[in-house]
ROKOLLUM-983341 format. One line per field, with one value per atom (N, C-alpha, C): chain; y, z, x; residue in three letters; atom name; residue number from 1. Coordinates in nm, 4 decimals. Atoms other than C-alpha are relative to their C-alpha. Layout:
% residues N
ch = c(A:...)
c2 = c(Y:...)
c3 = c(Z:...)
c1 = c(X:...)
aa = c(ALA:...)
at = c(CA:...)
i = c(NUM:...)
END
This chain:
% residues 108
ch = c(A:A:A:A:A:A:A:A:A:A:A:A:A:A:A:A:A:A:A:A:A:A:A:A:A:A:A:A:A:A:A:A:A:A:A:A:A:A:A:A:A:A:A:A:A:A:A:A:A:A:A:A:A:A:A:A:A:A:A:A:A:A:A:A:A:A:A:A:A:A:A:A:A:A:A:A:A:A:A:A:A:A:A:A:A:A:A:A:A:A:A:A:A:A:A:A:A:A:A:A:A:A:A:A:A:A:A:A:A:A:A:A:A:A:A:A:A:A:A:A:A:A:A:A:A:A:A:A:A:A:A:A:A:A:A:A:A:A:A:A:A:A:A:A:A:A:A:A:A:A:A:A:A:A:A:A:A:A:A:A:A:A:A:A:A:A:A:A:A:A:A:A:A:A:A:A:A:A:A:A:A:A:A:A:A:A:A:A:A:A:A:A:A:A:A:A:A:A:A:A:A:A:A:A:A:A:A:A:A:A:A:A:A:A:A:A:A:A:A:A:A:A:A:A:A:A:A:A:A:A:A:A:A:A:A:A:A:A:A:A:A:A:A:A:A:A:A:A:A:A:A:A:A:A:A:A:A:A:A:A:A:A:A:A:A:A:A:A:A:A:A:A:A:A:A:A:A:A:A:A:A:A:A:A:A:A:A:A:A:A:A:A:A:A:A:A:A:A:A:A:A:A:A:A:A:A:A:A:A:A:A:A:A:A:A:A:A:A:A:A:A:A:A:A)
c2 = c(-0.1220:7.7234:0.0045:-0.0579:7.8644:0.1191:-0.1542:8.1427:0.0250:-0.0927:8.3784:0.0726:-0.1371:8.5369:0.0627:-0.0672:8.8600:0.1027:-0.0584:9.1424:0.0991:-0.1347:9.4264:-0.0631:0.0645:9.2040:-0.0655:0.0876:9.0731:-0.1094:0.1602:8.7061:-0.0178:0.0061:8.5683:-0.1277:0.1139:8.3035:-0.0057:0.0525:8.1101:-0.1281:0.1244:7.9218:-0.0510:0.0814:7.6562:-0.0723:0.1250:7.4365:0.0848:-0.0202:7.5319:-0.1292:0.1331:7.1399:0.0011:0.0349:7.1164:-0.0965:0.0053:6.9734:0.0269:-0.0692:7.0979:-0.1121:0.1397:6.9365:-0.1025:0.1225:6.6605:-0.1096:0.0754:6.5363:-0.0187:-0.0185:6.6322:0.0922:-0.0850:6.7514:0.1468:-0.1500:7.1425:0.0919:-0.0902:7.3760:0.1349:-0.1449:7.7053:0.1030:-0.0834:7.9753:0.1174:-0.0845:8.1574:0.1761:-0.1961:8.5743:0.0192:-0.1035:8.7470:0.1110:-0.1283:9.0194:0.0780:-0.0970:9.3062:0.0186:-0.0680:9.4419:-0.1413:0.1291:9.1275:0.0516:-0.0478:9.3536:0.0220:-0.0195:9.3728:-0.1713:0.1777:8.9731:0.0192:0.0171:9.0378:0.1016:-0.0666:9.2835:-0.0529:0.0923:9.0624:-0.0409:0.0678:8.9187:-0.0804:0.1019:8.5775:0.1107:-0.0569:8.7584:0.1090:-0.1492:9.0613:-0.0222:0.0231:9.0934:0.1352:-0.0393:9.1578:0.0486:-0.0164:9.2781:0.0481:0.0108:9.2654:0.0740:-0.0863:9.5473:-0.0709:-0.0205:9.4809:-0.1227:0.1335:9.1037:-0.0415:0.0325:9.0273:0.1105:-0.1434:9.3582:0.0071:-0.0440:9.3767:-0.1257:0.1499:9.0088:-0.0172:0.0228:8.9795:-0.0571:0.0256:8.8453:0.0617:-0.1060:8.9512:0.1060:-0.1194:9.1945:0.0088:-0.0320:9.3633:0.0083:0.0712:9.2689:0.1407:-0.1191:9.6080:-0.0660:0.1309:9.4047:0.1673:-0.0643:9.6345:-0.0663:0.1079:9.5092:0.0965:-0.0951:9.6421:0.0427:0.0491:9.5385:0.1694:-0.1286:9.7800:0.1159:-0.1487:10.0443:0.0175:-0.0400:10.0062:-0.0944:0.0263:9.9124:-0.0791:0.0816:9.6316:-0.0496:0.0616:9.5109:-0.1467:0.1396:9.1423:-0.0329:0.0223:8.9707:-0.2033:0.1368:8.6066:-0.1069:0.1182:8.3916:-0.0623:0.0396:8.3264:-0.0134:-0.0771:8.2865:-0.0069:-0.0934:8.3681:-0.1077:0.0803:8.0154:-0.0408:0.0037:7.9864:0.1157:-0.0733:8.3025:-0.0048:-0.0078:8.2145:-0.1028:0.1233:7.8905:0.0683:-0.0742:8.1049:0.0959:-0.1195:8.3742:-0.1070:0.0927:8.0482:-0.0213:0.0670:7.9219:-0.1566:0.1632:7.6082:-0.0679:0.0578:7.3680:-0.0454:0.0556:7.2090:0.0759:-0.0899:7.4967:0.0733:-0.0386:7.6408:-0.1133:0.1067:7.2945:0.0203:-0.0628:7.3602:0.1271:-0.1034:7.6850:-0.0205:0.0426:7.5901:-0.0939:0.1475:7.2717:0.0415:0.0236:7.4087:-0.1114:0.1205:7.1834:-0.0960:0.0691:7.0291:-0.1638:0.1170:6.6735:-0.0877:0.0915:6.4559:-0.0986)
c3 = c(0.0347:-6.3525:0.0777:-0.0802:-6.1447:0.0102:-0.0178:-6.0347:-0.1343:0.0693:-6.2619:-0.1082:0.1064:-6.6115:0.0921:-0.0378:-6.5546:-0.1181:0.1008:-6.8198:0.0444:-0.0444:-6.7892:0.0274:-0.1365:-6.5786:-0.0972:0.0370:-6.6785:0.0233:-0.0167:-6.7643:0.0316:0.0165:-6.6937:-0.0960:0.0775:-6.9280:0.0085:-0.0089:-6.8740:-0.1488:0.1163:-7.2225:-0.0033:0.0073:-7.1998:-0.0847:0.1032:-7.4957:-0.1018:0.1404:-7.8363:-0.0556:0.0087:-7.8185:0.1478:-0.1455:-7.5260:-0.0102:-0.0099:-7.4296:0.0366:-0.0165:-7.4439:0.0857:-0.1672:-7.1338:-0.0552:0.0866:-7.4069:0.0154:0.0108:-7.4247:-0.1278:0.1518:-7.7812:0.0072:0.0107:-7.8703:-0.0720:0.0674:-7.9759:-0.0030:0.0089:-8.1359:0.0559:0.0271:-7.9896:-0.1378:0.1501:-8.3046:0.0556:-0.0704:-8.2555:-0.0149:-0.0105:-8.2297:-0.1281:0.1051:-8.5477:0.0980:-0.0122:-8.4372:-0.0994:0.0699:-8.6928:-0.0198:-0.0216:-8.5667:0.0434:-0.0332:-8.5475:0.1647:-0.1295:-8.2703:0.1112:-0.1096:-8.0455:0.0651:-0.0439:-8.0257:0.1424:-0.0692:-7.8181:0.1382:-0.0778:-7.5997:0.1174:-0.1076:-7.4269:0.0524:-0.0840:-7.1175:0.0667:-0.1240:-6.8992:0.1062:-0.1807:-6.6319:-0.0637:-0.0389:-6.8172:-0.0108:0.0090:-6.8065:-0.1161:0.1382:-7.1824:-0.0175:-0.0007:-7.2278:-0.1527:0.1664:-7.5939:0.1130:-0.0371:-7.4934:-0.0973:0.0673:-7.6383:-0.1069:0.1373:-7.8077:-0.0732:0.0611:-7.8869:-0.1238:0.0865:-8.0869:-0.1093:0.1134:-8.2979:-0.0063:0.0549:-8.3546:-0.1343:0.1209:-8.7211:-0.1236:0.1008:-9.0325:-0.0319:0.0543:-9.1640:0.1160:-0.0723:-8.8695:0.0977:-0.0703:-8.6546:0.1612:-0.1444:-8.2664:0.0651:-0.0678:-8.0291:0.0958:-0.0980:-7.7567:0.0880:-0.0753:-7.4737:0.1513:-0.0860:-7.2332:0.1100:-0.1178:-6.9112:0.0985:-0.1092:-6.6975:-0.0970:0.0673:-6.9728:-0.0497:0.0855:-7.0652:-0.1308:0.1557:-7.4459:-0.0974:0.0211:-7.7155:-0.1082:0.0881:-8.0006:-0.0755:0.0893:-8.2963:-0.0171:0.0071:-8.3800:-0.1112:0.1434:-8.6846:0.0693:-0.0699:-8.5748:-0.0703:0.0953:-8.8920:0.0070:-0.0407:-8.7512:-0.1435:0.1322:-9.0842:0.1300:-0.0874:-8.9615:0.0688:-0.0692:-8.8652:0.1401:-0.1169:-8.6197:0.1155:-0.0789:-8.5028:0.1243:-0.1042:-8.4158:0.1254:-0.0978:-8.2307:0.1185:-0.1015:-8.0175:0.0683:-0.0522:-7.9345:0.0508:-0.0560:-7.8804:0.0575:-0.1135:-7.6097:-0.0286:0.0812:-7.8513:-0.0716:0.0571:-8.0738:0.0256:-0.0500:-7.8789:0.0223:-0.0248:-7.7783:-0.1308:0.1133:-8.1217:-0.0872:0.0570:-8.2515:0.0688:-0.0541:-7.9890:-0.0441:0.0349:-8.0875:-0.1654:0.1796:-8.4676:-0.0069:0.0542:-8.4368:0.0769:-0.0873:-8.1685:0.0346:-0.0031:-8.1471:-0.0308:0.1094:-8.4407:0.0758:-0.0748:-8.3949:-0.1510:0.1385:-8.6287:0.0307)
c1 = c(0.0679:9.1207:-0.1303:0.1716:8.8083:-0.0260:0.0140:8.6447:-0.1652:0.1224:8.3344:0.0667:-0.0540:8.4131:-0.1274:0.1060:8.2700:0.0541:-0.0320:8.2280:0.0766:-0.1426:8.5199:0.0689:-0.0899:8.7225:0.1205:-0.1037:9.0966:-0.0315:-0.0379:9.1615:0.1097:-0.1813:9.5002:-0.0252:-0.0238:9.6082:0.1350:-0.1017:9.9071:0.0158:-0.0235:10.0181:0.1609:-0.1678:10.3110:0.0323:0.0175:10.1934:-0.0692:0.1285:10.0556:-0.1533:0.1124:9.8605:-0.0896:0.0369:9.6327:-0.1534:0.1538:9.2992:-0.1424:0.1448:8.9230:-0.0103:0.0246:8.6988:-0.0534:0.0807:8.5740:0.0990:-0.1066:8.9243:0.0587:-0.0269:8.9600:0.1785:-0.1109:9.3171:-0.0378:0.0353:9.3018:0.1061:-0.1247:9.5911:-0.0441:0.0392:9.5697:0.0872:-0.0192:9.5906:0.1466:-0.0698:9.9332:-0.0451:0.0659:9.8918:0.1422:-0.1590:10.1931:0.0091:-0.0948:10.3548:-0.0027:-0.0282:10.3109:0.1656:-0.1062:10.6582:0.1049:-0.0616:10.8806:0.1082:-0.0584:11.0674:-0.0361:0.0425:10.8080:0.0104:-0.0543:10.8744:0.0685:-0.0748:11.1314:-0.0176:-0.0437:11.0579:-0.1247:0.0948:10.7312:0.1154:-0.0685:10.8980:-0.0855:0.0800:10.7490:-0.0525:0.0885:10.4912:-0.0418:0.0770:10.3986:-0.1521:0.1028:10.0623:-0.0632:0.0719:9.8599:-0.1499:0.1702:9.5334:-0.0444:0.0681:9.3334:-0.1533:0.1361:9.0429:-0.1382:0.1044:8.7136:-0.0114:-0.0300:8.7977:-0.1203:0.1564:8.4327:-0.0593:0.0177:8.4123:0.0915:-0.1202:8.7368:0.0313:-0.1150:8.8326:-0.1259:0.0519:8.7479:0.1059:-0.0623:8.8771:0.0800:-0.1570:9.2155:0.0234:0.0076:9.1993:0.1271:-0.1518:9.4940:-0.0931:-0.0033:9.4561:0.0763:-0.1375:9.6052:-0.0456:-0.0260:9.7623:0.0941:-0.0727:9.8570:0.0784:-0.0885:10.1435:-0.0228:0.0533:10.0126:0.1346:-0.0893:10.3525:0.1174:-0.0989:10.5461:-0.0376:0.0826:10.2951:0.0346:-0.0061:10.2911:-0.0355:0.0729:10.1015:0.0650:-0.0712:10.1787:-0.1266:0.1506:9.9493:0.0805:-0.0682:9.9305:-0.1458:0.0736:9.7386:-0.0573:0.0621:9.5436:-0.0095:0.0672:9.4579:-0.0563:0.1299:9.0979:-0.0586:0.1255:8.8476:-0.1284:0.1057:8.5124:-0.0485:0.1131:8.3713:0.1553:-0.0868:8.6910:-0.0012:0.0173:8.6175:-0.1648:0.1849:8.2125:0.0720:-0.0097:8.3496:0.0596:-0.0657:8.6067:-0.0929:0.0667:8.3624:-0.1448:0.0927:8.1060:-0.0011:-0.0752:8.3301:0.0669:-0.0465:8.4269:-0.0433:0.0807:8.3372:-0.1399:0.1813:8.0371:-0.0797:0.1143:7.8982:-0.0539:0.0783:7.9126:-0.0826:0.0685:7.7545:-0.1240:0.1609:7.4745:-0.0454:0.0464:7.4273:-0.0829:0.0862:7.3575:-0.0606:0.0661:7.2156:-0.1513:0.1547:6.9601:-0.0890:0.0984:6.6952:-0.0481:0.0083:6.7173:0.0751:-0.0212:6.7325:0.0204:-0.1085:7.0346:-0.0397)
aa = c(UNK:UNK:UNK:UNK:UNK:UNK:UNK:UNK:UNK:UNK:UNK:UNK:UNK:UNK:UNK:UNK:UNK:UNK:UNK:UNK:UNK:UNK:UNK:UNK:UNK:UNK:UNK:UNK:UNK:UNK:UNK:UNK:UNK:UNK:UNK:UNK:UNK:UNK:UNK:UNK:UNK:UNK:UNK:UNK:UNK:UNK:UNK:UNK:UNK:UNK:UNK:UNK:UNK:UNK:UNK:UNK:UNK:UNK:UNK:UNK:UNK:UNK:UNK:UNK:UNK:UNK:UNK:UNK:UNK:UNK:UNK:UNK:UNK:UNK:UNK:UNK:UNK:UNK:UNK:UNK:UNK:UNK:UNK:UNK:UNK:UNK:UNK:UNK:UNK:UNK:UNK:UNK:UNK:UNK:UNK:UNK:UNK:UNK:UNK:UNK:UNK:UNK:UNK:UNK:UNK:UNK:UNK:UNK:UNK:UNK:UNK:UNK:UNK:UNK:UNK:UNK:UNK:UNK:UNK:UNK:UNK:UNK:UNK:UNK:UNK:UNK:UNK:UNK:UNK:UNK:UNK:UNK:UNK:UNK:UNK:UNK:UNK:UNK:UNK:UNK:UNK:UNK:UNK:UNK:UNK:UNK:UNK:UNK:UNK:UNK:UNK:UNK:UNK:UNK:UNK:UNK:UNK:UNK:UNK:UNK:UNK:UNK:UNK:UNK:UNK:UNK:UNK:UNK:UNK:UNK:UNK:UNK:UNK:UNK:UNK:UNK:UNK:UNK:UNK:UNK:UNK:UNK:UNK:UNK:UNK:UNK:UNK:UNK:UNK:UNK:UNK:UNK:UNK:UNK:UNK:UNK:UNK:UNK:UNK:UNK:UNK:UNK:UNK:UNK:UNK:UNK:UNK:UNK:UNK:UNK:UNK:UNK:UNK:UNK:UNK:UNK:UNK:UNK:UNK:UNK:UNK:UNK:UNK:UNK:UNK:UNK:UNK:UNK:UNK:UNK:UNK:UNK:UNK:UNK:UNK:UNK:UNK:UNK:UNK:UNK:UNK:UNK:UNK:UNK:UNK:UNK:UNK:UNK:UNK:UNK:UNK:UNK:UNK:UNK:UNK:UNK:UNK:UNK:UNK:UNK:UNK:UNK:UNK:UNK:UNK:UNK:UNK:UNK:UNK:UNK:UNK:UNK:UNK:UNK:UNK:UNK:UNK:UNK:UNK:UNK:UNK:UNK:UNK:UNK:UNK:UNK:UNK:UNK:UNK:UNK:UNK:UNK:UNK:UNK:UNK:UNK:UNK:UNK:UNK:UNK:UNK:UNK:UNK:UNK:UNK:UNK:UNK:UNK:UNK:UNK:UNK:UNK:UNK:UNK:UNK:UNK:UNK:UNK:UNK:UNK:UNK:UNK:UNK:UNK)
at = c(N:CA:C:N:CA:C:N:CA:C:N:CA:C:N:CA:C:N:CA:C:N:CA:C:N:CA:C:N:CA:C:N:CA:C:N:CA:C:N:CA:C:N:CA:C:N:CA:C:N:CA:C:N:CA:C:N:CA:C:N:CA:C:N:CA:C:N:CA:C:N:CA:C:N:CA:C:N:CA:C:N:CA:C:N:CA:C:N:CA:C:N:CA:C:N:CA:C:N:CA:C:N:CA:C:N:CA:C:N:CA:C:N:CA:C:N:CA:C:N:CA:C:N:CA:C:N:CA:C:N:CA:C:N:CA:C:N:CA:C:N:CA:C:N:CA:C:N:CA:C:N:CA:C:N:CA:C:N:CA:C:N:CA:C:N:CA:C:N:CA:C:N:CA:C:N:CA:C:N:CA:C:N:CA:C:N:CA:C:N:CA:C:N:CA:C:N:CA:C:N:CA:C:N:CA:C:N:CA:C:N:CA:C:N:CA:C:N:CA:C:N:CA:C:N:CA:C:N:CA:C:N:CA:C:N:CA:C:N:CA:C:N:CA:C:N:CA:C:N:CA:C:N:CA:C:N:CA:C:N:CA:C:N:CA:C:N:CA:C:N:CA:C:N:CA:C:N:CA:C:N:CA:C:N:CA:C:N:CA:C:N:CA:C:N:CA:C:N:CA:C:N:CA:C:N:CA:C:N:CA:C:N:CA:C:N:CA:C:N:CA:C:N:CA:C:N:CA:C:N:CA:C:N:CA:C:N:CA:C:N:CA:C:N:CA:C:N:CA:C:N:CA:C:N:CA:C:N:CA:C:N:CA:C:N:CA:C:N:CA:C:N:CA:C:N:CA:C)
i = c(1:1:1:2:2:2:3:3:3:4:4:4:5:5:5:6:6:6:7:7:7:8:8:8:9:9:9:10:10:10:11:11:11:12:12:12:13:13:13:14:14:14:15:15:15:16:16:16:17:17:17:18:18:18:19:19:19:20:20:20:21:21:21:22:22:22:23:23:23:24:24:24:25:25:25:26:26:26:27:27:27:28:28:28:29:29:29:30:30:30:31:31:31:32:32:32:33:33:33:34:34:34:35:35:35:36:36:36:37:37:37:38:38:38:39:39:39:40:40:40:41:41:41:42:42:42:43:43:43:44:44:44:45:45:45:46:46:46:47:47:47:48:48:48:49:49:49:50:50:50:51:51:51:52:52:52:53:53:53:54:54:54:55:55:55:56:56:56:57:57:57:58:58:58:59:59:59:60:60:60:61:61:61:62:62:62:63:63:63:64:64:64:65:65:65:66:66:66:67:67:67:68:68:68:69:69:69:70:70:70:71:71:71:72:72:72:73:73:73:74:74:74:75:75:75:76:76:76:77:77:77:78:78:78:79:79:79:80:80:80:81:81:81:82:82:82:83:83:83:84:84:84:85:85:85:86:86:86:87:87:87:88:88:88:89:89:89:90:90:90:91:91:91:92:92:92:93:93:93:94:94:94:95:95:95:96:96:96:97:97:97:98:98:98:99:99:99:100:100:100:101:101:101:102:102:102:103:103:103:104:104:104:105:105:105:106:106:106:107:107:107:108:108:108)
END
């Protein structure tokens, strides 16, 4: 992986594993996405390319996810089972960073 996030800009993400590892070397599950529509399951295909608009804004508790499949032009909701302190860490960039963030300066 390389390159600049930048704001507006597509990510790609390639997932082959639900277990992987953060750069600590810590094992870490990624959280799967539901499907609202158990039929839209099937109609994702390998390569399309997904886009979640505005994730920093609408990813909330209990909250519905609109996942648009760019490759098929059409739109699909999906449900996350984030609670809120999984959601700060993700939107932190990870555990450590959300541990720096709260611990600040403070000295354990």
């Amino acid at each position: 992986m390389g390159g600049r996030l930048k704001v507006n800009e597509d990510i790609a993400i390639s997932i082959d594993q639900t277990l992987t590892q953060d750069a600590t070397g810590t094992m870490a599950y990624l959280q799967p996405l539901v499907f609202q529509d158990p039929d839209e399951f099937q109609k994702v295909k390998q390569g399309d390319r997904l886009r979640i608009t505005n994730l920093r804004d609408v990813l909330k508790v209990n909250g519905l996810l609109r996942v648009e499949d760019v490759t098929e032009q059409r739109l699909f909701k999906v449900s996350h089972g984030l609670n809120q302190r999984e959601i700060e860490m993700l939107l932190a960039g990870g555990l450590l960073d959300y541990t720096r963030d709260h611990l600040g300066t403070r000295k354990i």
